[in-house]
Structures are given as C-alpha cells and as structure tokens.
C-alpha positions as CSV (number, residue, x, y, z in Angstrom):
1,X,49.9,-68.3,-167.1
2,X,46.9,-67.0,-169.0
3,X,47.6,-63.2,-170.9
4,X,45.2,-60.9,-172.2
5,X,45.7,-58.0,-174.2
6,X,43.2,-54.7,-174.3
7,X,43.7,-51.2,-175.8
8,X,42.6,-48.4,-173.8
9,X,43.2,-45.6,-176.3
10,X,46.7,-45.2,-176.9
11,X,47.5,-47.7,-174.3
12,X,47.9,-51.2,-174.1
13,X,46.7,-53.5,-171.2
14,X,48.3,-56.8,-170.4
15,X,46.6,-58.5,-168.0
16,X,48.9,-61.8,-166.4
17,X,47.0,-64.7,-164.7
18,X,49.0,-67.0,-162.9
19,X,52.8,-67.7,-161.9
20,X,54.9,-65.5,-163.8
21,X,58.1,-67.6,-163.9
22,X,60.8,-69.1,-166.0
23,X,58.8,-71.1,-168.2
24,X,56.0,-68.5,-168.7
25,X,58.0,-65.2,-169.2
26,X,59.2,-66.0,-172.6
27,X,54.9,-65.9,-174.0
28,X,55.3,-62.4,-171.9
29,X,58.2,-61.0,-173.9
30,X,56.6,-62.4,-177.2
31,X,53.3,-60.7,-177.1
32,X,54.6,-57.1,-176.0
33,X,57.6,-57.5,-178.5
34,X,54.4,-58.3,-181.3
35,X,53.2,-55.2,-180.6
36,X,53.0,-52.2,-183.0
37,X,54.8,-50.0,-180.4
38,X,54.0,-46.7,-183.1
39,X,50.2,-47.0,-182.0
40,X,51.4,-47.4,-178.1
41,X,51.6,-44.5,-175.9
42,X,51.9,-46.9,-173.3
43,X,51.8,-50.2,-172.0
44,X,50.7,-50.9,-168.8
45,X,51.1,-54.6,-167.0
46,X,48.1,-55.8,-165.0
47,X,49.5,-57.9,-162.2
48,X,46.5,-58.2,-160.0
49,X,45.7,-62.2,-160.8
50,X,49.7,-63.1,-160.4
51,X,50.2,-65.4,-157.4
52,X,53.5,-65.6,-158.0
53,X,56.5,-64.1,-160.0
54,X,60.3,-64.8,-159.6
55,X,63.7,-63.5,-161.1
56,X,62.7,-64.6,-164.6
57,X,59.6,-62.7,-164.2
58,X,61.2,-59.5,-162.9
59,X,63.7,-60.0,-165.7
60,X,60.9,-60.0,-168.1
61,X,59.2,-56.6,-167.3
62,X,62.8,-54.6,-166.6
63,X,63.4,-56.0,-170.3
64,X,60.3,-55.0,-171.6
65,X,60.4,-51.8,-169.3
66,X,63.7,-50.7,-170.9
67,X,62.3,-51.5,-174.3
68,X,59.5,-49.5,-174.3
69,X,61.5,-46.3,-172.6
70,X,64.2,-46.7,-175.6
71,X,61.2,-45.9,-177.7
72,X,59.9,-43.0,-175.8
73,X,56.8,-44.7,-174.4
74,X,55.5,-45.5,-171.1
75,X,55.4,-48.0,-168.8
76,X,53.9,-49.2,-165.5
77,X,53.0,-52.0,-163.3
78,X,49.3,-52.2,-162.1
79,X,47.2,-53.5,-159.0
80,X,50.0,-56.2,-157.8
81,X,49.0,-58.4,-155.2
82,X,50.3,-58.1,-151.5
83,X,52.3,-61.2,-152.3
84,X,54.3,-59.2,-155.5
85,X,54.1,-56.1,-154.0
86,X,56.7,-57.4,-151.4
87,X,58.8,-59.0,-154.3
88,X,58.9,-55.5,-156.3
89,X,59.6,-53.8,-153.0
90,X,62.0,-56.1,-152.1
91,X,64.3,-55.7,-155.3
92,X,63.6,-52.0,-155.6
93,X,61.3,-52.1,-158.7
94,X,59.1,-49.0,-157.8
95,X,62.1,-46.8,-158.0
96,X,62.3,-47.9,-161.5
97,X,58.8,-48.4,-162.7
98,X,56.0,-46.5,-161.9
99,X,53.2,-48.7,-159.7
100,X,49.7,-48.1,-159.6
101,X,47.3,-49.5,-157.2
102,X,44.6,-50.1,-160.4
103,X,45.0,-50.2,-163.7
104,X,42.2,-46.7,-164.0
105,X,45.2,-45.4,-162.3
106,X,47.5,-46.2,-164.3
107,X,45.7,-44.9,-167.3
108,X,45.1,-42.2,-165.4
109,X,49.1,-41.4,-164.1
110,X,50.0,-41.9,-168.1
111,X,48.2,-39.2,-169.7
C-alpha cells in the first residue's frame, strides 16, 4: 500500500493506495500516530485508490478514529470505493465516522 500525506490548512490528508490489510495497517497507524496532532484540526482518510480493506484495516481507522476524538479533533473517511463502501456499511462504520463522498467534502463537513 502506497500512503501520502497533505495538509489542507488545519487538516491533514492521508491518501491509501492499495489493499489495506494486516500487513499494511501497521505503516497506517505509524504515520498518523507521527503526527503533531496540536497543528491537526482534523484528519481525514482518503480511501478512493483502496481495492481492498479487511478487519485489520477497519481496526486501524476505529483506532486511529478514537485517537484523534480523545484529543478533541476530527475525523472522517473520504471518497471509498463501491467495493469499501459495502464493507463500512456492512460493519456499521458510518454511524461511527463521518463519510464523505470527496475529500473537498470532507474539508468542507470539518470546518
């Protein structure tokens, strides 16, 4: 899985490229838990280039996800494929994390 990080403001980007799965969610955890959450409003997860994502995934962005609310920030999912939209559908992850259909949303639903 390929990551990329962007700042938007007050708000950080990670974009995920790839299967986001047991042996790439660790790299996940790392670089948001590297972040300098007092410059972070909030961080926002690009999923539109995932083709795949399973528990350990999903484990990664509730952890993260509950991180980041601990702290007072915000959080949400952006642009997920039709393939992960079902998974986070299926497990109930919208009630829990805000999803936008773009990332400009996103940015947008944060301020």
């Amino acid at each position: 899985m390929e990551i990329r990080t962007c700042w938007c403001g007050k708000s950080m980007v990670v974009t995920l490229r790839g299967e986001f799965d047991l042996s790439t969610a660790p790299e996940f955890r790392r670089v948001v838990d590297e972040t300098r959450m007092g410059k972070l409003d909030q961080l926002i997860v690009d999923l539109g280039e995932v083709t795949f994502i399973d528990s350990s995934g999903l484990g990664a962005l509730l952890g993260r996800y509950r991180r980041i609310q601990a702290l007072g920030k915000g959080f949400a999912l952006a642009a997920p494929s039709h393939r992960v939209q079902e998974i986070l559908g299926l497990v109930g992850i919208g009630r829990t994390i805000d999803i936008f259909p773009t990332v400009s949303c996103a940015l947008k639903g944060g301020e």
